[in-house]
N, C-alpha and C positions, 0 to 999 in steps of 0.2 A: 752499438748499444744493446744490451744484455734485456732479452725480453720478461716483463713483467712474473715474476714468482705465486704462483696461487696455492694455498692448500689444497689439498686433494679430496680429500673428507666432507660433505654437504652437511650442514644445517639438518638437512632434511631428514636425518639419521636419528636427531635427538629422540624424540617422542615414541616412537616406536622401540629405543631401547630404554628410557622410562619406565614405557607400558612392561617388556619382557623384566624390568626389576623386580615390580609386582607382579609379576607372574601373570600378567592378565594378557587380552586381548587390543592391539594398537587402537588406536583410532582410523576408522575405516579409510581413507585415502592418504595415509602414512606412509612414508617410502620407506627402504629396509631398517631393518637396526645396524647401528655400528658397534661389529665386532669389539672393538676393544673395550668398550663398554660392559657388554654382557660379558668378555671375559672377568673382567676389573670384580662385579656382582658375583660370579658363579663362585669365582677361586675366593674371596675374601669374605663376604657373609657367613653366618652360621649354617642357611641352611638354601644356600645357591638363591635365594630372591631377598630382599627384602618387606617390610612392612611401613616401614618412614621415609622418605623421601622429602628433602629441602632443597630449593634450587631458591636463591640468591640472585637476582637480573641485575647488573650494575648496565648501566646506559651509555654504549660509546664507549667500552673499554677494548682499544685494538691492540695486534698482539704486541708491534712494533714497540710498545710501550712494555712488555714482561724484557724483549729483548734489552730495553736499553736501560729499566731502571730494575733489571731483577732482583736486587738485593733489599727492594722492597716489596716485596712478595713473599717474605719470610715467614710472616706471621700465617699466611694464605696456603703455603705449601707443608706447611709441617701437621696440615689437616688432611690431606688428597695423598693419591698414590698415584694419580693419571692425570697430564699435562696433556691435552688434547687440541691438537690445530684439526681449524675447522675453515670451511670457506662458506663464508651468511650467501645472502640472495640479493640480488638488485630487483627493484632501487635498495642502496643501503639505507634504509631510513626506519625508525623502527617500528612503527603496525607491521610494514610487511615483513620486516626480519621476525619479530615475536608472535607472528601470526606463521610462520614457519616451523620457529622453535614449536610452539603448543599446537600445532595439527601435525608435523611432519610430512606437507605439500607444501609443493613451489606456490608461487604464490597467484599464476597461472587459475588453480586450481583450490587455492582459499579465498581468493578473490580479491585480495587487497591487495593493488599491484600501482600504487602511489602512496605519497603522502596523506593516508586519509583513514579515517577512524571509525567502521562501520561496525555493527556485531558480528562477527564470525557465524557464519550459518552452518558450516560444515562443520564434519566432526571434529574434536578435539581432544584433546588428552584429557582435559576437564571434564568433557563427557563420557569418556574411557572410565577415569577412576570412577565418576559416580554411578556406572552399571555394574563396576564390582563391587558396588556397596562398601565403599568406601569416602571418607570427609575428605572435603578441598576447600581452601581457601585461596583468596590474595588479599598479600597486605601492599597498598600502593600509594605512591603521590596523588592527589586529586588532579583532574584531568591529563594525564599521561595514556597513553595507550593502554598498560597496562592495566589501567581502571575502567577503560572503556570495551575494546573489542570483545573479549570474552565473556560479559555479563550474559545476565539473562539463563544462568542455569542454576541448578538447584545444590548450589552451595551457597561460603557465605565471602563478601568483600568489605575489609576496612578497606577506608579511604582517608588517610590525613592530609590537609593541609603542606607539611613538609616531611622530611626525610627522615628527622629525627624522632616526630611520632609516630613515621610507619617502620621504625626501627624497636622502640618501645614495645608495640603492641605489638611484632615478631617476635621478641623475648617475651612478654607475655602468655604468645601464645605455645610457644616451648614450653615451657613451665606449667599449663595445664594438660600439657599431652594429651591434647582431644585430636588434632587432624592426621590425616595420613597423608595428605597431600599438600605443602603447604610453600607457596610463593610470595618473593618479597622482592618488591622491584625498590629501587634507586634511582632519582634519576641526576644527582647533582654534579658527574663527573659531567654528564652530558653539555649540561646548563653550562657550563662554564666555562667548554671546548667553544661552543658558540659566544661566550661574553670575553672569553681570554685569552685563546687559541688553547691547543693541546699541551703544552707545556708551561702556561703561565702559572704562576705562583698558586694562585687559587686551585686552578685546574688542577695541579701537581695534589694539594693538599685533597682536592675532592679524591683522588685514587685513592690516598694514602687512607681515607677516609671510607671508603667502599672496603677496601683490605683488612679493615679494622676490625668493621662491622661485622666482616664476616668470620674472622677470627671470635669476636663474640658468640655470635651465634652456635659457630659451632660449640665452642667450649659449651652453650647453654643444652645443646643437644645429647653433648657426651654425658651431663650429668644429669638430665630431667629424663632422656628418652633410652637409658641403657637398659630399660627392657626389650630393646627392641630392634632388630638391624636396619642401618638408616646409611639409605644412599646421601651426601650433600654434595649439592654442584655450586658453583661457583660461573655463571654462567651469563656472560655479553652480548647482544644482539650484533652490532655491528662496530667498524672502527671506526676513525675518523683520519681528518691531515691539516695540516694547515696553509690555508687558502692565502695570508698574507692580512697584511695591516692589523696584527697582533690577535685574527680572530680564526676559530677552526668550522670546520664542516663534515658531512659526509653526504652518500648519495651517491657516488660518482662508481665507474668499472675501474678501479687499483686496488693494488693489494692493501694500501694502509686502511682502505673501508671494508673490504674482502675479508682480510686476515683479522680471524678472531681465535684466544683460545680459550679454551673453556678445562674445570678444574674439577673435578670427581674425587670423593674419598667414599671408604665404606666403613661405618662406626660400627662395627659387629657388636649384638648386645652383650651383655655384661650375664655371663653365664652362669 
């Protein structure tokens, strides 16, 4: 039997080449940048960094799933120039996978290292952008992770109810081009891995749904923010699999919770 396949590439990589988009400084206990990244930035912006930055969190999108249904990723790919496998952090669950993503530390050393939802004490990307004087927000589900760990700093947090009004008020917030840093998590692919398993009808539609979104959004970018060069990601904490009796999970060391990829384009501004 053919030993388990991992990505090569850590999580741990994102946040520090985020911070090098904006030219700034990481977040103090941030692991390296990945190259391909700050390539991706250097070669395709106008002026080698950017000034906009959107990363998109869908919840529980693993890669196995680009593999099998990629012809539904169309709308998703015709935005990015960089299909990036990445390998998240155990446990796969996500405070500590998106508490990786946004410090770029194991989780060792952010400190959330189970299923649990504390504020992030250590440095973060959040707190990166706002010593460069620079706006962040998030736009999120009400109690999700994403609404919770990273509070407590001197930005601003919608928090809807569901999905589709922290979908709204992401296109809202494109549309007044006030932020330079701005996050919108998802989390309905997730919900439904655990109510459906990974492939169930819903579940299927929740992707097709996340892909959508983000299709939206961009387009909202290329016309509200083209004064501007704007990194967008496209970007999953962990995978999932399915456990049996029509219902999925993650958490576990395999590749289908491991393997994530995550989606980069560069909207150069409009010169």
């Amino acid at each position: 039997m053919n030993d388990p396949v991992y990505n090569s590439i850590s999580l741990t990589g994102v946040a520090a080449s985020l911070a090098a988009a904006f030219g700034m400084a990481p977040p103090k206990q941030a692991e390296p940048p990945i190259p391909l990244i700050d390539r991706l930035v250097k070669n395709l912006s106008s002026g080698g960094t950017v000034d906009r930055i959107l990363m998109y969190n869908p919840d529980a999108v693993a890669m196995w799933l680009f593999q099998k249904y990629t012809d539904r990723y169309a709308p998703l790919l015709r935005h990015v120039q960089l299909t990036l496998p990445l390998r998240t952090v155990m446990p796969s669950v996500t405070p500590v996978c998106f508490g990786t993503m946004y410090t770029g530390a194991f989780p060792e050393t952010h400190g959330i290292r189970e299923y649990a939802r504390p504020v992030i004490r250590i440095d973060t990307l959040f707190d990166a952008v706002l010593r460069a004087g620079k706006k962040a927000a998030i736009v999120a589900v009400a109690d999700s992770s994403m609404s919770i760990i990273f509070r407590e700093r001197e930005m601003d947090y919608f928090i809807y109810d569901t999905n589709e009004e922290v979908n709204r008020k992401a296109l809202e917030l494109i549309g007044q081009d006030t932020y330079d840093f701005l996050v919108v998590y998802n989390d309905d692919y997730d919900t439904n891995v655990h109510l459906h398993a990974p492939e169930g009808a819903e579940t299927l539609d929740a992707l097709r749904a996340d892909i959508a979104e983000f299709d939206i959004l961009a387009n909202a970018v290329r016309e509200s923010w083209k004064c501007h060069d704007t990194l967008i990601g496209f970007a999953p904490d962990h995978g999932c699999h399915e456990i049996g009796d029509g219902l999925g999970n993650h958490g576990t060391d395999m590749p289908e919770d491991l393997n994530i990829l995550h989606f980069y384009g560069i909207l150069p501004k409009n010169e």
